[in-house]
C-alpha positions in Angstrom: -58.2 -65.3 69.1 -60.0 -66.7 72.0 -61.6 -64.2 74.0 -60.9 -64.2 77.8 -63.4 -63.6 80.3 -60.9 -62.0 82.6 -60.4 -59.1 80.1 -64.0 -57.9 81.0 -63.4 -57.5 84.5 -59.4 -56.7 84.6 -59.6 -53.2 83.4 -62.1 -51.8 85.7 -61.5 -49.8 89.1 -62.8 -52.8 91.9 -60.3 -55.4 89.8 -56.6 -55.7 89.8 -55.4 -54.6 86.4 -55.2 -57.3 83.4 -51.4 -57.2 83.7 -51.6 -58.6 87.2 -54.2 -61.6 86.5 -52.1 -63.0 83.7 -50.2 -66.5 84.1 -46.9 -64.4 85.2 -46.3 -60.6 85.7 -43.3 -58.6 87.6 -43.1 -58.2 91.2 -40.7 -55.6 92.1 -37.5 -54.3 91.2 -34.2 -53.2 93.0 -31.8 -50.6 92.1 -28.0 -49.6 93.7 -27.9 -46.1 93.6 -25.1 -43.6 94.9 -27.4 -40.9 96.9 -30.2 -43.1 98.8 -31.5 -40.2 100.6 -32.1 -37.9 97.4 -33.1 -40.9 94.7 -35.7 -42.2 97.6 -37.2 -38.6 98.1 -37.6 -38.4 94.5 -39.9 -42.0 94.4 -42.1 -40.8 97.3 -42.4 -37.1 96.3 -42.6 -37.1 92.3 -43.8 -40.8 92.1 -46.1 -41.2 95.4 -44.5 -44.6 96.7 -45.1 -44.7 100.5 -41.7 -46.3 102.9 -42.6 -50.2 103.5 -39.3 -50.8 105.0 -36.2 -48.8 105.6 -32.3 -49.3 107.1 -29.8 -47.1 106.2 -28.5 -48.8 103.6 -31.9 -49.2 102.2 -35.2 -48.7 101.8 -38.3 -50.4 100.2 -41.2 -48.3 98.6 -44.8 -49.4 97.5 -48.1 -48.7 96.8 -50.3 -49.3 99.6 -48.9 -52.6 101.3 -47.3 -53.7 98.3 -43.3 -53.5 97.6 -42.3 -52.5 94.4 -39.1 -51.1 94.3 -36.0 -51.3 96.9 -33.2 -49.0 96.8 -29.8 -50.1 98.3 -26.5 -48.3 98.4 -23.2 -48.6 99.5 -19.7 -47.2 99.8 -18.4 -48.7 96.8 -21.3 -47.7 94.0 -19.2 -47.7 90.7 -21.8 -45.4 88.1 -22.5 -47.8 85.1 -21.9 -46.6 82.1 -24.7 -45.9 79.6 -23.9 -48.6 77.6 -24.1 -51.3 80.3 -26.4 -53.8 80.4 -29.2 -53.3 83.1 -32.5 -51.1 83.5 -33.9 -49.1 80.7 -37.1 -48.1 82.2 -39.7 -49.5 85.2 -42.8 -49.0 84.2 -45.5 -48.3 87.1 -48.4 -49.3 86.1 -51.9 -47.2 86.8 -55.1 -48.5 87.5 -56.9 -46.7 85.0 -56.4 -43.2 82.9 -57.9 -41.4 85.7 -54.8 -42.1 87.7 -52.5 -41.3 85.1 -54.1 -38.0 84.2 -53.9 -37.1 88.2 -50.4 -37.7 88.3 -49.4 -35.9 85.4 -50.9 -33.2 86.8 -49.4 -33.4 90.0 -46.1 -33.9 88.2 -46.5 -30.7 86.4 -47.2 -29.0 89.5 -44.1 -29.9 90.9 -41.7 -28.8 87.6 -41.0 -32.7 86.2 -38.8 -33.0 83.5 -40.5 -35.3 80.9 -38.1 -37.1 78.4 -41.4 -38.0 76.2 -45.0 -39.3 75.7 -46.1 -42.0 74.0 -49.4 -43.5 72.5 -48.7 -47.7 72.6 -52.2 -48.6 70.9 -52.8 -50.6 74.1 -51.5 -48.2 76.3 -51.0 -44.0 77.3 -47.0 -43.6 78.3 -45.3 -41.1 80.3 -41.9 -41.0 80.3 -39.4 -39.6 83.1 -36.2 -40.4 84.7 -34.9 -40.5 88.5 -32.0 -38.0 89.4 -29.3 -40.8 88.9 -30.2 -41.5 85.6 -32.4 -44.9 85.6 -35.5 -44.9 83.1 -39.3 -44.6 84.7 -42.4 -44.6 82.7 -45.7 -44.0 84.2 -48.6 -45.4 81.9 -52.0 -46.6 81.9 -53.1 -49.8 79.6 -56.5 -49.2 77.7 -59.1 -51.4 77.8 -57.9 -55.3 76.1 -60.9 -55.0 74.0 -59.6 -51.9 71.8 -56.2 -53.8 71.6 -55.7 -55.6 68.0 -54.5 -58.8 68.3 -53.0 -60.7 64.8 -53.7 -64.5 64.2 -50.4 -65.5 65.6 -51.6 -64.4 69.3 -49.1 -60.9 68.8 -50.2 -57.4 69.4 -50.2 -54.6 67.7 -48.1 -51.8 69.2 -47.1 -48.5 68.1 -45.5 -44.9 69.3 -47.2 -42.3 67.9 -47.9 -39.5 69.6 -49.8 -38.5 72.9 -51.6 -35.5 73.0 -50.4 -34.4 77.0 -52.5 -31.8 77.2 -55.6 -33.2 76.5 -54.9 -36.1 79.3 -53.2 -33.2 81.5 -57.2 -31.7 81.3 -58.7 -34.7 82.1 -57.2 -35.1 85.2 -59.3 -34.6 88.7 -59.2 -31.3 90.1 -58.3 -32.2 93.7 -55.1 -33.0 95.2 -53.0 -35.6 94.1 -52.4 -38.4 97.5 -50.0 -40.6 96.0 -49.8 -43.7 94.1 -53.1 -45.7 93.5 -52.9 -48.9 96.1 -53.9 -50.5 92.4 -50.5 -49.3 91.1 -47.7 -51.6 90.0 -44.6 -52.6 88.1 -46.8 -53.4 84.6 -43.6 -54.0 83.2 -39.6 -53.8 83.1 -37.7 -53.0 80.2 -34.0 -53.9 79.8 -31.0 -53.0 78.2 -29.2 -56.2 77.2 -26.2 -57.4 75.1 -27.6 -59.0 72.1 -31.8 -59.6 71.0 -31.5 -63.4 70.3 -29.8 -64.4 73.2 -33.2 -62.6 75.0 -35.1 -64.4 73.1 -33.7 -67.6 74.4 -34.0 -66.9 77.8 -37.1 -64.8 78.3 -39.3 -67.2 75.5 -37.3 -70.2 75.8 -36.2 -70.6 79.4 -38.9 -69.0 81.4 -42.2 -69.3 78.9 -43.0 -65.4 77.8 -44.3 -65.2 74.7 -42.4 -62.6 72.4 -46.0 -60.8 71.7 -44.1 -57.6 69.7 -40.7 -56.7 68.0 -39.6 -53.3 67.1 -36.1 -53.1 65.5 -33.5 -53.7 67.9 -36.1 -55.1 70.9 -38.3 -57.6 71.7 -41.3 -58.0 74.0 -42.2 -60.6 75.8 -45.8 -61.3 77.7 -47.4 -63.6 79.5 -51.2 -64.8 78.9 -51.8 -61.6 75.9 -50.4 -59.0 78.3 -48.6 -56.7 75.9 -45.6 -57.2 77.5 -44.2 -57.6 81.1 -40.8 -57.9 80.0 -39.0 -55.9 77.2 -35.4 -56.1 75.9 -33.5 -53.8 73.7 -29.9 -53.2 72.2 -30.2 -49.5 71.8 -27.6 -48.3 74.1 -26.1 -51.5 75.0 -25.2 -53.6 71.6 -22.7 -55.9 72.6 -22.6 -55.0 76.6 -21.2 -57.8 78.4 -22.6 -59.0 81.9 -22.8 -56.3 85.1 -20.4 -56.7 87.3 -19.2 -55.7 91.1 -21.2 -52.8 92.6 -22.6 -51.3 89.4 -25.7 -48.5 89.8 -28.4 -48.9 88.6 -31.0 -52.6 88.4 -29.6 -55.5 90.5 -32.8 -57.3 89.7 -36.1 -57.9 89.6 -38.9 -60.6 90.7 -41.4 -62.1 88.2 -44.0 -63.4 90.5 -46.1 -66.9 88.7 -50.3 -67.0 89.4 -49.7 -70.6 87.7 -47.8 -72.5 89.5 -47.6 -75.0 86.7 -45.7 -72.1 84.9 -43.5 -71.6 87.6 -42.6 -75.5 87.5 -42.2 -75.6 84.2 -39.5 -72.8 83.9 -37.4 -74.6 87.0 -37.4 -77.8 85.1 -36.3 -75.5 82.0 -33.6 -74.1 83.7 -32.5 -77.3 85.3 -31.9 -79.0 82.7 -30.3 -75.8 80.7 -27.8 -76.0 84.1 -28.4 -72.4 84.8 -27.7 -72.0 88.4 -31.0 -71.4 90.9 -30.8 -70.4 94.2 -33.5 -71.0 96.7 -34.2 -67.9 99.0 -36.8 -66.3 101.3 -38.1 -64.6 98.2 -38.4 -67.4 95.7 -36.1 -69.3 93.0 -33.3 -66.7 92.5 -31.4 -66.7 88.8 -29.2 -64.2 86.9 -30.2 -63.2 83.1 -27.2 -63.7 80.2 -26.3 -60.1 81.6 -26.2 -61.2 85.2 -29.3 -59.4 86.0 -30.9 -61.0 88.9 -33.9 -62.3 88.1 -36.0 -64.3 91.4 -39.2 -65.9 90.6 -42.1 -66.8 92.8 -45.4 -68.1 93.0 
């Protein structure tokens, strides 16, 4: 494979990490969730995201400046069942594994539950949930050069174990401040209805390339990210599209550093007739599960 000068630079501490300088990556996320006050407490206290923006209905969190995720409620949140189609993890992405190791231990201090801990290949996963059930993982990508790509431009991914303890020692000794302004949304990972109707529209429609399969899920990357997209039927074989005020993801932005990408998916999606809506944000869409989906450049 051709190597990519960027890969040099993207994993250090002064650059943006290589998930963000790729041709497309995710933005932000939103969630509905029943208890605002105590599911936003739990992102700015366990997770470090600082208030952007707040209402009572709402409130956007970030990392430094930048919005990742907005939580919304209202009177008429309906609890989705497991099974629905929606979010099955965000995945906040640290700048390096000095980041991760400080918030694990800073997470430890403060009694998390983990729900596991993963070693990708390309990447060191942490894995958690908020207190209304939606999926988190906390990670940190190693360096694209120790990452084994096969002729076909895919990558080779595993879970195998992660030895917490040793990455739990590693971390700095001083306090934890909150979330590196580096952080961000590396990737989201969804539960969806069916695997080839994702294919369709996250390879087909809007240009990811399906860069790794595991059985039951595919993931989908842009420019030999690993993935910034995921999609699995583990839970939710067969789930039909969300509907009304269900908890849990409403949507999410993918945000386009080529424009000519961006273009190309509109034109895609045109002539697919999939119904685009222009907003303040961007090009706003809704998956085969009527996740929203907005994309920007």
């Amino acid at each position: 494979m051709q190597h990519d000068p960027l890969e040099d630079t993207a994993m250090t501490e002064q650059s943006p990490s290589f998930a963000l300088t790729r041709p497309a990556h995710v933005g932000r996320a939103h969630l509905v969730v029943r208890d605002l006050e105590t599911t936003g407490q739990f992102y700015q206290s366990m997770l470090g995201l600082k208030t952007i923006e707040k209402s009572e209905s709402g409130i956007t969190l970030g990392a430094g400046d930048t919005p990742l995720l907005t939580l919304t409620t209202s009177s008429d949140v309906a609890q989705a069942p497991r099974s629905a189609a929606g979010l099955f993890h965000n995945a906040f992405l640290m700048p390096n594994r000095r980041e991760l190791a400080h918030w694990l231990a800073h997470a430890v201090n403060l009694g998390v539950q983990l729900q596991g801990a993963s070693d990708h290949l390309v990447s060191e996963a942490i894995y958690l949930a908020d207190p209304e059930g939606n999926g988190i993982e906390v990670y940190a990508d190693r360096p694209v050069r120790d990452w084994a790509f096969h002729p076909d431009g895919t990558v080779e991914m595993a879970t195998l174990r992660l030895d917490l303890q040793a990455l739990y020692d590693s971390a700095p000794k001083g306090a934890w401040t909150g979330m590196d302004d580096g952080a961000a949304i590396g990737h989201i990972h969804l539960q969806v209805g069916n695997i080839p109707a994702a294919d369709k529209f996250y390879e087909g429609v809007l240009g990811l390339k399906k860069m790794a399969t595991y059985p039951g899920a595919s993931f989908f990357g842009s420019g030999t990210y690993h993935h910034h997209v995921a999609a699995n039927i583990w839970n939710s074989r067969g789930a039909p599209e969300r509907t009304g005020q269900m908890s849990g993801l409403q949507g999410y932005s993918i945000h386009f550093n080529d424009k000519e990408a961006l273009e190309t998916a509109l034109k895609t999606l045109d002539e697919m007739e999939i119904a685009v809506e222009r907003t303040a944000e961007g090009h706003a869409l809704k998956d085969p599960w009527s996740i929203g989906v907005t994309l920007s450049a």
